[in-house]
PDB file of N, H, CA, C and O in Angstrom:
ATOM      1  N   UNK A   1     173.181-108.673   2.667  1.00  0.00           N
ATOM      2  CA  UNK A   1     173.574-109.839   1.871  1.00  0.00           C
ATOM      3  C   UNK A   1     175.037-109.727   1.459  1.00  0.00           C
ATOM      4  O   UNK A   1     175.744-110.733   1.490  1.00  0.00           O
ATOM      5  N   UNK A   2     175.518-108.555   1.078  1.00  0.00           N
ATOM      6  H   UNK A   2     174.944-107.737   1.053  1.00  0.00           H
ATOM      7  CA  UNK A   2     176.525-108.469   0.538  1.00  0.00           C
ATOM      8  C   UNK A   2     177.612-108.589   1.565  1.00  0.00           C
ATOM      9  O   UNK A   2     178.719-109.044   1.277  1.00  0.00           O
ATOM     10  N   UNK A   3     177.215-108.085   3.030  1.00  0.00           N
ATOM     11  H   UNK A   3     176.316-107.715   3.264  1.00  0.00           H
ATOM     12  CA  UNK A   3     178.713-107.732   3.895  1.00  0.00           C
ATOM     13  C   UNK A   3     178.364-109.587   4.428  1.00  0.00           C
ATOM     14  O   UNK A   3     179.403-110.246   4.415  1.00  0.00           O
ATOM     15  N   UNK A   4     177.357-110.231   4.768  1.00  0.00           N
ATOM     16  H   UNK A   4     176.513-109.695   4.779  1.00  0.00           H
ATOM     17  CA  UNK A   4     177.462-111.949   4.559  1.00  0.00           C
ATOM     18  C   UNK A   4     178.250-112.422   3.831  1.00  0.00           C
ATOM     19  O   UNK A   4     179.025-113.321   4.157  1.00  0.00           O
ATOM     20  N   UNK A   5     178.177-111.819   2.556  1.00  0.00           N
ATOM     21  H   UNK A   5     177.547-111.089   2.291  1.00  0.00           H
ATOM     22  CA  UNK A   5     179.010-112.391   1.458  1.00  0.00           C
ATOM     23  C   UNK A   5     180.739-111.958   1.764  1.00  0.00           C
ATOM     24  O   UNK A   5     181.700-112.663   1.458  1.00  0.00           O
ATOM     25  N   UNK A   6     180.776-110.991   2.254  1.00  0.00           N
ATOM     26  H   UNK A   6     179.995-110.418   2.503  1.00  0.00           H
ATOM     27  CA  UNK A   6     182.202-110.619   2.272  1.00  0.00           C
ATOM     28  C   UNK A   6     182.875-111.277   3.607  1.00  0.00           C
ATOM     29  O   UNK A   6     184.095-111.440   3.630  1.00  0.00           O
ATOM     30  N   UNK A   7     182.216-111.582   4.511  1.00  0.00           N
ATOM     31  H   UNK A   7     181.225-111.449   4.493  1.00  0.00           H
ATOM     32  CA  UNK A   7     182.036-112.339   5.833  1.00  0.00           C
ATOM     33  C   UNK A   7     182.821-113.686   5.410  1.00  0.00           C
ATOM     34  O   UNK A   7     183.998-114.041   5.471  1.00  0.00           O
ATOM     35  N   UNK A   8     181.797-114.185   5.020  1.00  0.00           N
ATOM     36  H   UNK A   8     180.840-113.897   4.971  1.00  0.00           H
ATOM     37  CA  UNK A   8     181.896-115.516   4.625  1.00  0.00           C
ATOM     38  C   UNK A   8     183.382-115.675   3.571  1.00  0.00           C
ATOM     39  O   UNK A   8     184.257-116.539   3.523  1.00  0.00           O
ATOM     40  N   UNK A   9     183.223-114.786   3.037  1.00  0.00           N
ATOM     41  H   UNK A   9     182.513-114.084   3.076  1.00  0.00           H
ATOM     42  CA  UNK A   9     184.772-115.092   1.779  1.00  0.00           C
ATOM     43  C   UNK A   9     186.149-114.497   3.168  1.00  0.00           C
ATOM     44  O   UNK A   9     187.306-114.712   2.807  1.00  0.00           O
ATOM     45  N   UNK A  10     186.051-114.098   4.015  1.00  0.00           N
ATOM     46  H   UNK A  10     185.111-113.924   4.308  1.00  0.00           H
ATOM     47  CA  UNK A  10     187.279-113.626   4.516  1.00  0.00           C
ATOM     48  C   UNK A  10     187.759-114.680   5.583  1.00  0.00           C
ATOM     49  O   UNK A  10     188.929-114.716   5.964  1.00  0.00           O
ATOM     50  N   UNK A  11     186.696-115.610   6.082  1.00  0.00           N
ATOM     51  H   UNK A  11     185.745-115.580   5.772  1.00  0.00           H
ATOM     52  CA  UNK A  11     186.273-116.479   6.666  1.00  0.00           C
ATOM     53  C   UNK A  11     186.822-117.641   5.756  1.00  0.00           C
ATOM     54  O   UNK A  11     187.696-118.415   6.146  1.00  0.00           O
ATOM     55  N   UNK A  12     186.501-117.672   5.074  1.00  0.00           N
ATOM     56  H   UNK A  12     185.791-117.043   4.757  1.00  0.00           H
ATOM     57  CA  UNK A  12     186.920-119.091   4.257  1.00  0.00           C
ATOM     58  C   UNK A  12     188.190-118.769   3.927  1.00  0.00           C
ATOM     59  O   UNK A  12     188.893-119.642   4.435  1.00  0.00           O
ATOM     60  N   UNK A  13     189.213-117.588   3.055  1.00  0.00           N
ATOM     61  H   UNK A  13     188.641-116.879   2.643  1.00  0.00           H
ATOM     62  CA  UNK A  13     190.430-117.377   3.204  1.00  0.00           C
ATOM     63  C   UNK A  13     191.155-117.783   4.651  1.00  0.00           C
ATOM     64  O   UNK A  13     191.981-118.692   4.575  1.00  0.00           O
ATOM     65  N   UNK A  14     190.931-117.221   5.896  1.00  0.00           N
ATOM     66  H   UNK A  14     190.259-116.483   5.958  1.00  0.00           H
ATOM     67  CA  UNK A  14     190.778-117.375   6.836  1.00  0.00           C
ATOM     68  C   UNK A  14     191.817-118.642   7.593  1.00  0.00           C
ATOM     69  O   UNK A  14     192.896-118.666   8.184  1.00  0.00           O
ATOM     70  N   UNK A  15     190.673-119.713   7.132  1.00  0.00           N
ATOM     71  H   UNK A  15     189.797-119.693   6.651  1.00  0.00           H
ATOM     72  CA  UNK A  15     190.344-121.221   7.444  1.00  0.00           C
ATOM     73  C   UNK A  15     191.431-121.432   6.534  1.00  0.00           C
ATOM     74  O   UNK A  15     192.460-121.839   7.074  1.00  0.00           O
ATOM     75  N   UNK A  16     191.481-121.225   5.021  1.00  0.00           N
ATOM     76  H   UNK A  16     190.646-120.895   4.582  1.00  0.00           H
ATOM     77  CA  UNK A  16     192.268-121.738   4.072  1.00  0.00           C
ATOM     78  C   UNK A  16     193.811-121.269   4.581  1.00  0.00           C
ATOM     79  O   UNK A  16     194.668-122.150   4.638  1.00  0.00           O
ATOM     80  N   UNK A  17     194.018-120.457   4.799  1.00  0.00           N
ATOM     81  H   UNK A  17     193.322-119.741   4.753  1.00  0.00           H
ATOM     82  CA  UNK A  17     195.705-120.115   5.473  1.00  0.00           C
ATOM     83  C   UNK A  17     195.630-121.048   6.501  1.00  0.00           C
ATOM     84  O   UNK A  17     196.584-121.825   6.450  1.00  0.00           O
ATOM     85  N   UNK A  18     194.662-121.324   7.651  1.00  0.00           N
ATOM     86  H   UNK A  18     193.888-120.692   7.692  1.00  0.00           H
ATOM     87  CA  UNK A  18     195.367-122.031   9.051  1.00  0.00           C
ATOM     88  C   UNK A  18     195.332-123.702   8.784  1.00  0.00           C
ATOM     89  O   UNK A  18     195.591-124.550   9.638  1.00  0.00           O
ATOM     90  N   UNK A  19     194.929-123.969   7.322  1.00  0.00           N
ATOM     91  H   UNK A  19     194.719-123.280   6.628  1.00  0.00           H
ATOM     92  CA  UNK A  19     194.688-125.601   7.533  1.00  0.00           C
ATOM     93  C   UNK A  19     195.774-125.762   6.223  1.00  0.00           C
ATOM     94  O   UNK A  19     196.275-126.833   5.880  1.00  0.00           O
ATOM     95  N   UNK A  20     195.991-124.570   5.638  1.00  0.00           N
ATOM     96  H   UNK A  20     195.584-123.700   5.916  1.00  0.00           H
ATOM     97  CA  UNK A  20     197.131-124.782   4.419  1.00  0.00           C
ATOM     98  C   UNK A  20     198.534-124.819   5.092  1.00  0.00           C
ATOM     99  O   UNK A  20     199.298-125.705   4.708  1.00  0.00           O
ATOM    100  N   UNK A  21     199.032-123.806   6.220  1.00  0.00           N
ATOM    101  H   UNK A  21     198.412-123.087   6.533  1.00  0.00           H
ATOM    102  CA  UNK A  21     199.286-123.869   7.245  1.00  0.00           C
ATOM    103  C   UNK A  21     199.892-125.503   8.532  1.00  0.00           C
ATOM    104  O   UNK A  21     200.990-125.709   9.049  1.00  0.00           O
ATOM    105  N   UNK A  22     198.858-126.139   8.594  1.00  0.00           N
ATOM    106  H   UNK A  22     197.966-125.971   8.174  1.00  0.00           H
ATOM    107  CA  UNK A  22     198.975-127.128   9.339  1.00  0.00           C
ATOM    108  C   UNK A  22     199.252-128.454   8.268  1.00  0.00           C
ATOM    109  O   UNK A  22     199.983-129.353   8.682  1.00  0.00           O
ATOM    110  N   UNK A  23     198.754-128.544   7.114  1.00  0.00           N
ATOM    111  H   UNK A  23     198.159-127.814   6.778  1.00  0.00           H
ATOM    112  CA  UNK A  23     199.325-129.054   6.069  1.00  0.00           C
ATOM    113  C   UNK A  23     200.863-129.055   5.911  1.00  0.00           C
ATOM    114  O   UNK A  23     201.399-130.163   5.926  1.00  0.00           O
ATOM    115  N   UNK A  24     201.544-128.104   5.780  1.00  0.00           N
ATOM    116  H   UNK A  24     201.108-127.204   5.768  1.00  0.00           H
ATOM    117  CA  UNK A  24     202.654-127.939   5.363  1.00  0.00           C
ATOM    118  C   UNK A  24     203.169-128.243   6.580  1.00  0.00           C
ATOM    119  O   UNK A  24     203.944-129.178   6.376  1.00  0.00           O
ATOM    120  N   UNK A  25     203.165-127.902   8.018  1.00  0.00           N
ATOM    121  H   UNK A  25     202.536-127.143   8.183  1.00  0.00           H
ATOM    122  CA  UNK A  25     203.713-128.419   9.499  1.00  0.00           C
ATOM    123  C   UNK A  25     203.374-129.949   8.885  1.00  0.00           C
ATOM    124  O   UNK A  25     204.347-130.284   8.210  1.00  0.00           O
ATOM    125  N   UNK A  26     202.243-131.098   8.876  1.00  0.00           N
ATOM    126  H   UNK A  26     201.452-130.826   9.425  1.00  0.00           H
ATOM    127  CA  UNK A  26     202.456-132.458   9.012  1.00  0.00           C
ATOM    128  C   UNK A  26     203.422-133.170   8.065  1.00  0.00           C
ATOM    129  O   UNK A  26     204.182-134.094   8.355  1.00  0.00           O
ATOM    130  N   UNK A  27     203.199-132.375   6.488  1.00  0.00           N
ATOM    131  H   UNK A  27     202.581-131.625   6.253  1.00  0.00           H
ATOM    132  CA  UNK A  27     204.198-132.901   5.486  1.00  0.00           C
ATOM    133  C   UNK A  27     206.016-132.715   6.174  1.00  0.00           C
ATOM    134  O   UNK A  27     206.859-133.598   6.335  1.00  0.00           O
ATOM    135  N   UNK A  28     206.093-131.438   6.409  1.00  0.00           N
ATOM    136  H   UNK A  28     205.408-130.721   6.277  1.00  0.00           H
ATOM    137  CA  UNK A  28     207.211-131.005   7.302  1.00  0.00           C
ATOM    138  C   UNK A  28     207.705-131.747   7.645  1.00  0.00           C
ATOM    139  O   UNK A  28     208.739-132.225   7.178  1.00  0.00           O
ATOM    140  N   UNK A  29     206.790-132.263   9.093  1.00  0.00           N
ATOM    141  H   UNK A  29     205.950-131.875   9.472  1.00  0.00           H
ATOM    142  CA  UNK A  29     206.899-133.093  10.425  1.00  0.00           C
ATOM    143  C   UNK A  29     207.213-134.716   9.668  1.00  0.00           C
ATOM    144  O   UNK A  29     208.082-135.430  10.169  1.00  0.00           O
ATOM    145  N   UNK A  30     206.698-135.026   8.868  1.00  0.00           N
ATOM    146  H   UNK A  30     205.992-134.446   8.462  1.00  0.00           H
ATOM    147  CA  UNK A  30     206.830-136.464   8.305  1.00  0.00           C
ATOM    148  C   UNK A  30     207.931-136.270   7.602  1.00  0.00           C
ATOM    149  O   UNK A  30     208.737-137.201   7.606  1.00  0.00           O
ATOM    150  N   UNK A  31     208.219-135.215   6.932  1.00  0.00           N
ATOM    151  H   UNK A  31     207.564-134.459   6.929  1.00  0.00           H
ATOM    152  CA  UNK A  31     209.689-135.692   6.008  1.00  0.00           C
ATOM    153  C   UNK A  31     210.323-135.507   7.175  1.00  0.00           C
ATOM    154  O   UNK A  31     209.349-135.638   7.916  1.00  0.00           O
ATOM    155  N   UNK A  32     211.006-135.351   7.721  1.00  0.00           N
ATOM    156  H   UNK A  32     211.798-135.245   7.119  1.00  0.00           H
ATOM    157  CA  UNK A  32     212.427-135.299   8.998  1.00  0.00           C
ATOM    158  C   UNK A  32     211.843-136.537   9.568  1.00  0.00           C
ATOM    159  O   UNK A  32     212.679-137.440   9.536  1.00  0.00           O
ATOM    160  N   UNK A  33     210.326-137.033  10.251  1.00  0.00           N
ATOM    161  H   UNK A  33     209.647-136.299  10.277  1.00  0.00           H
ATOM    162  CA  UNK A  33     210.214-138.191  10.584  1.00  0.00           C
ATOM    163  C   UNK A  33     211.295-139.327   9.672  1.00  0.00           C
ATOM    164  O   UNK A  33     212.349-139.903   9.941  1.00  0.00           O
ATOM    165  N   UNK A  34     210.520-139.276   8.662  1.00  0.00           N
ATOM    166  H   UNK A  34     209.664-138.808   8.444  1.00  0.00           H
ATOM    167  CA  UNK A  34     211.383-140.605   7.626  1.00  0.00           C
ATOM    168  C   UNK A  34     212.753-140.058   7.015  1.00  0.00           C
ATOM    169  O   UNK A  34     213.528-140.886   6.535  1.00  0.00           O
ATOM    170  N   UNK A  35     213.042-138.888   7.010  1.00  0.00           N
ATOM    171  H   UNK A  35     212.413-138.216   7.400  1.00  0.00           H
ATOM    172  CA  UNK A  35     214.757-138.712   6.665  1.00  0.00           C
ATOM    173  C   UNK A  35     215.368-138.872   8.028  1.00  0.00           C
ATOM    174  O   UNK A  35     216.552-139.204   8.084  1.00  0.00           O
ATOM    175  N   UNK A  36     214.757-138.690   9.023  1.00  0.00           N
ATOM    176  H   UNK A  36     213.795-138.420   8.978  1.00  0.00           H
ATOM    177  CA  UNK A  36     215.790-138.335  10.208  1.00  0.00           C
ATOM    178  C   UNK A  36     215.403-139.826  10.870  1.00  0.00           C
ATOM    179  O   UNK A  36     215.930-140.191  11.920  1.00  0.00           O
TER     180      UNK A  36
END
């Protein structure tokens, strides 16, 4: 139960860097869109 549990939390950090990640690339990508 417990190494599930630790699974799952390293997993969700994980996910949270590559979509926090692709967040910051579209905001990025849109400001130079509309400044540039």
């Amino acid at each position: 139960m417990l190494e599930a549990f630790v699974f799952a939390t390293i997993l969700c950090g994980f996910f949270g860097i590559i979509f926090k990640k692709n967040l910051l690339m579209k905001i990025v990508s849109m400001d130079v869109m509309s400044t540039g």
